[in-house]
N, C-alpha and C positions, 0 to 999 in steps of 0.2 A: 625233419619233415618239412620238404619248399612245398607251395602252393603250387601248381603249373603255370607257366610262361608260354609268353606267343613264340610260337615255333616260326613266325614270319613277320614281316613290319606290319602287316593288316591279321594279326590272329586274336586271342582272349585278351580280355582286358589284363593290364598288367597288375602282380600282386605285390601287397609288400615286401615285399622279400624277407619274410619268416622263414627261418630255418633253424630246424630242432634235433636233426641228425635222424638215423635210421634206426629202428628198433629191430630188434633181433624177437621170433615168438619166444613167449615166455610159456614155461611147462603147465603152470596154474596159476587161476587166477579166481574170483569171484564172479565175475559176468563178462562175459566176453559180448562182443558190439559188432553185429556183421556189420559195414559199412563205414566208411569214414566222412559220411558228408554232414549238412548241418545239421540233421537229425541224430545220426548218430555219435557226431561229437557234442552236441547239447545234454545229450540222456550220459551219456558220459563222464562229462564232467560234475552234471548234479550226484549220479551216483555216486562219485571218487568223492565228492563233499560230505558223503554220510558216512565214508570210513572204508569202502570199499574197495579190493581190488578190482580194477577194470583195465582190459585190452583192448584195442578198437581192431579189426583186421579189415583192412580197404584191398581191393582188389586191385585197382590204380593207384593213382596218386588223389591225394586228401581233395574236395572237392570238387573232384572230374566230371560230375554226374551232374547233377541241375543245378548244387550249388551255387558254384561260380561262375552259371550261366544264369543267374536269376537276376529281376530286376533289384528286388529287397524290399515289395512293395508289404506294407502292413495294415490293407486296405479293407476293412470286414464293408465300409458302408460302398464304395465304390462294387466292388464284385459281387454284394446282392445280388442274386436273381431269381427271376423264378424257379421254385423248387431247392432252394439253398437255405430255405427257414431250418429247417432241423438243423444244420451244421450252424447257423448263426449262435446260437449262447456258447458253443466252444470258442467261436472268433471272439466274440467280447472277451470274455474270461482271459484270452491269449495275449490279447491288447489290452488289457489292463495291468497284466503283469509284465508286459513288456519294459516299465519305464526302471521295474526294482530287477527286471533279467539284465538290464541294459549295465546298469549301476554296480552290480555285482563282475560281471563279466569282466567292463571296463576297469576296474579295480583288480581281481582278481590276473588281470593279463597286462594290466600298464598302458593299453592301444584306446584310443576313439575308435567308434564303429559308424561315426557320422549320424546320428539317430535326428532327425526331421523332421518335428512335429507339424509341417508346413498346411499339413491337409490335401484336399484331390479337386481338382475341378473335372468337370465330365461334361464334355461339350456336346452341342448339337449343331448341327449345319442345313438350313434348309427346311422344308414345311415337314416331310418326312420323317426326319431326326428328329425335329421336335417333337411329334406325337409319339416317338418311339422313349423319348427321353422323360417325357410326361408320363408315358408310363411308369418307365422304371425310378421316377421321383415317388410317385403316388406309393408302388410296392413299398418304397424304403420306408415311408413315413408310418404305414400300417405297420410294418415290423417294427419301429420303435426306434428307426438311427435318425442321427442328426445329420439332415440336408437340408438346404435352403435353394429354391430355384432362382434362378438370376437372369434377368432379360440379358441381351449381347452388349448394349453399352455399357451395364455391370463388370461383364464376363473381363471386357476388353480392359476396365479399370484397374482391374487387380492385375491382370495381363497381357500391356500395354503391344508386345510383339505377336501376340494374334492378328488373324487376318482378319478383317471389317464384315467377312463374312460369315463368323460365329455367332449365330443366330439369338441362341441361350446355353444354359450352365444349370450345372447344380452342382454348389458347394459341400464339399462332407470333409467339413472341420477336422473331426476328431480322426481321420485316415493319417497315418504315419508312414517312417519311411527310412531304411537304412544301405548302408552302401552293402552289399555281400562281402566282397574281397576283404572289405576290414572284419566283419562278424568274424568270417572263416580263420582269418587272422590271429582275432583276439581268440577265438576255441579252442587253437592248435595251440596257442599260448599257455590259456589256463588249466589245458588237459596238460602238458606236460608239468608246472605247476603242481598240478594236484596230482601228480604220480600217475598217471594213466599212460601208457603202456599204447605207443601208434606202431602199427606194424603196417605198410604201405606196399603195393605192387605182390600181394600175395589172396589170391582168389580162395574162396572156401569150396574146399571139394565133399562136403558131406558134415552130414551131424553124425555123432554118435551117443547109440540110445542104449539101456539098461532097462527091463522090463517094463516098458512103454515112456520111461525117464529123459530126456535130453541130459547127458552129461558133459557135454563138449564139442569139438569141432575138429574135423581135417582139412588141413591145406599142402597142396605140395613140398612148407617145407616142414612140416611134422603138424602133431596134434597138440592140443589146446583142452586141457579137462578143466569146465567151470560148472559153478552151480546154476549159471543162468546164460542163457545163450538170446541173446536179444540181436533180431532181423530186424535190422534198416539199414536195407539196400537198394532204397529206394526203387529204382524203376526195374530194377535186377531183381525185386523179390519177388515176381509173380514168375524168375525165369524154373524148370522143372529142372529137377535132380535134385535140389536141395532138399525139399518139403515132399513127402508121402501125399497122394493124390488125395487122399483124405483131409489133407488141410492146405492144401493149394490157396493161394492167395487168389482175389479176382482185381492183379493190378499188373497194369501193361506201360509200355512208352507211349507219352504223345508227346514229337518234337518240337521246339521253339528255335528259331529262328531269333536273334536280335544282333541291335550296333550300338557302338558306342560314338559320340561326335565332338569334335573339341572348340567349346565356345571360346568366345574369347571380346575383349570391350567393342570390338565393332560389330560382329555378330551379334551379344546379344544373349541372352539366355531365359530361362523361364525360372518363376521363384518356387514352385511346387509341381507337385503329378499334376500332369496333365490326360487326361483320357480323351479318344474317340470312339466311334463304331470302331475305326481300323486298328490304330494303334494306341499305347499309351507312352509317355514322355516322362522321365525324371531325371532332375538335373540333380547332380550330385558336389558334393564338395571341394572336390578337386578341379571342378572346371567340366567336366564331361557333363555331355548330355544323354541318358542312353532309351535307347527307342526299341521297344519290343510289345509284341512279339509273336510270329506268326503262331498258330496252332494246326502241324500236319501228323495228323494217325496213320505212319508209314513205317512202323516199330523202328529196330535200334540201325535205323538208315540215316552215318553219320554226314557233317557238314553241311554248310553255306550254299544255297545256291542262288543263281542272278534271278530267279524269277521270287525267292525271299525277300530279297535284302530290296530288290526295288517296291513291292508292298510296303514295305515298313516305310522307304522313303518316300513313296507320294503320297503314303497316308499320315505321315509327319506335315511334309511340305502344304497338301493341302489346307492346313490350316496354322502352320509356320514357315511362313517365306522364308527366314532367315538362316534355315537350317542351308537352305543352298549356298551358301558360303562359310559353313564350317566343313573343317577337315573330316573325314573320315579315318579316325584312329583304332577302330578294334572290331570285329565283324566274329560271332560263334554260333556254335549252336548249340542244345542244349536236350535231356528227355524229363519231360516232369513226371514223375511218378502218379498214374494216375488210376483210380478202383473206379469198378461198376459205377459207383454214386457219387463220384466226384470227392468221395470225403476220405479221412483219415483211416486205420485200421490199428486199433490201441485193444490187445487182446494177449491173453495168454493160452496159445497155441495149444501148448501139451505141457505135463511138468518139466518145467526146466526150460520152457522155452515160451520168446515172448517175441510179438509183432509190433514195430511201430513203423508204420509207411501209409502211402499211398495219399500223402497230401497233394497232390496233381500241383494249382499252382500258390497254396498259400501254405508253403513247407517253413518261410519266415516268421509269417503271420502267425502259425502255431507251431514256431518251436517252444517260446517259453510252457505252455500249457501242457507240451508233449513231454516234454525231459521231466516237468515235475509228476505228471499220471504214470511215468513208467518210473523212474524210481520210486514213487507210493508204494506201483504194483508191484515190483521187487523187493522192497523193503518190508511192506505189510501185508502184500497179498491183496488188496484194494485198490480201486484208481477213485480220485475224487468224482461224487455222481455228475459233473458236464461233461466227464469223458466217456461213461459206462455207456450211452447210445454206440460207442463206435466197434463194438466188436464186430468177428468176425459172424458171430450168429443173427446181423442183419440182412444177409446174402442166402440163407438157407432156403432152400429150394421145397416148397411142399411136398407133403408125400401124395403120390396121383388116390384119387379116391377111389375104393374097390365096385365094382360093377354090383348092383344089388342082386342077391337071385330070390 
């Protein structure tokens, strides 16, 4: 199993070059994993840890899909906004288990995954920014995260290649932060490790069902009979034919747009996430800096175009000069899985079958929380109560009220 490579000297960021060989379908298994992205190699590998048979089936290749087009930001206080209270106690919970997912992973697969506890800074520019950013300091502290706001000669201290123009800041400590290509890396590692079963470049063409049962799956090159069929396919699970119109998912594509930029001692770099209104910045370990990222609701309409990549650049440059003399090493683009409500969708379907998608953009942020509420729920038939808000019975549509006579 390779990770995908840049098909050109400016395409995805490059990966380590894992490679785990091709898996042939296997006839049965325990719980088969539509999806091979981070989602569902996370749930994956927890399952195969309780004793379980598990098959992943990817339709492409292992993180094609938002994966490894994600920043790897693990940001609950940075992404508050209004209206993302309910989903806030899942983020905590996910960031807190992040440090013993990280630990285990890293272990379990032999790889660093770069894990960052550097924190976020969240800039403002200007008089407008900052009444904008005062607000969203005031929301954070009401819900309970840890921010601190910072006048601009603050900002500039911790941040010395800012531009003199960064008005104020607000620090959120506790915001973390990992490289993707290594996560996806060490997954692909510990899933083959723990016996799990990657079957790659082969699309699912239906469920098969047994008196309203889920007992497996079809793909063109045969079937797959398990006792648990678990959807996460990410931006693909809201696509029809799979799912009876009766449990239709409510999650679609929204594309992102980002780059990657390669710092170097006279350029410069930054030592944590950086946010704007525009963009956001993280430097990662290797030396890149990577800058994402646009958000266009134009479904599964793929690649880069000149009027993306320049957003990203003068909403960096605006407030890092120095990005204008780093190279431009990697330019993609990406769909994040996203529902009705911006939130997750951790539910059991029908027997036999189980959802976990539609984390839009903090698919990082809540993979540990994800992988452990769906092997719970497959294990015990339970998810822990911070996941039980996210079914699919938050979306149910009233029934119309009848006309009095």
């Amino acid at each position: 199993m390779a990770l995908p490579r840049p098909v050109s000297p400016i395409g995805r960021r490059r990966d380590p070059g894992l490679t785990a060989g091709t898996a042939s379908l296997p006839a049965r298994v325990d719980v088969a994993v539509v999806g091979g992205g981070l989602i569902g190699l996370a749930t994956a590998w927890r399952l195969a840890g309780r004793g379980l048979s598990v098959a992943v089936i990817e339709r492409g290749a292992v993180g094609c899909g938002a994966s490894l087009a994600a920043t790897g930001m693990l940001a609950p206080a940075a992404e508050h906004e209004p209206g993302s209270d309910p989903l806030l106690p899942l983020a905590l919970d996910s960031l807190a288990r992040w440090p013993g997912f990280r630990d285990d992973l890293e272990a379990a697969s032999g790889l660093s995954i770069d894990y960052r506890p550097d924190g976020t800074l969240v800039l403002a520019v200007g008089r407008d920014e900052v009444e904008r950013l005062r607000f969203r300091y005031e929301l954070q502290r009401r819900s309970g995260l840890d921010a601190e706001w910072l006048p601009g000669t603050e900002v500039r201290r911790l941040e010395p290649m800012l531009r003199p123009s960064v008005t104020a800041g607000v620090r959120c400590p506790l915001d973390h932060q990992v490289d993707p290509r290594l996560v996806m890396a060490a997954l692909a590692r510990a899933c083959m490790e723990a016996g799990v079963t990657v079957v790659e470049n082969t699309p699912v063409t239906g469920l098969d069902w047994a008196g309203g049962t889920v007992t497996g799956l079809g793909t063109g090159g045969g079937s797959l009979r398990a006792s648990t069929v678990i959807l996460a396919a990410g931006a693909w699970s809201g696509e029809g034919g799979l799912l009876p119109e009766a449990l239709a998912l409510p999650v679609r594509p929204l594309k992102g747009q980002a780059l990657a930029l390669r710092t170097t001692r006279r350029t410069g770099t930054l030592s944590r996430m950086v946010w704007t209104e525009q963009v956001h910045m993280a430097p990662k370990g290797d030396g890149q800096l990577i800058v994402g990222a646009t958000v266009e609701d134009c479904g599964f309409q793929p690649g880069t175009t000149a009027g993306g990549l320049y957003a990203l650049l003068e909403g960096a440059r605006r407030v890092l000069p120095g990005i204008e003399e780093m190279e431009v090493e990697a330019v993609w683009s990406g769909f994040r899985p996203t529902s009705d409500d911006d939130a997750p969708i951790l539910d059991t379907l029908a027997p036999g079958l189980v959802a976990a998608t539609g984390h839009h953009r903090n698919g990082y942020l809540l993979a540990p929380v994800t992988a452990d509420a769906i092997a719970d729920l497959v294990a015990t038939g339970e998810m822990p109560a911070v996941a039980r808000p996210f079914t699919l019975a938050r979306f149910a549509r009233p029934e119309p009220r009848r006309a009095a006579r």
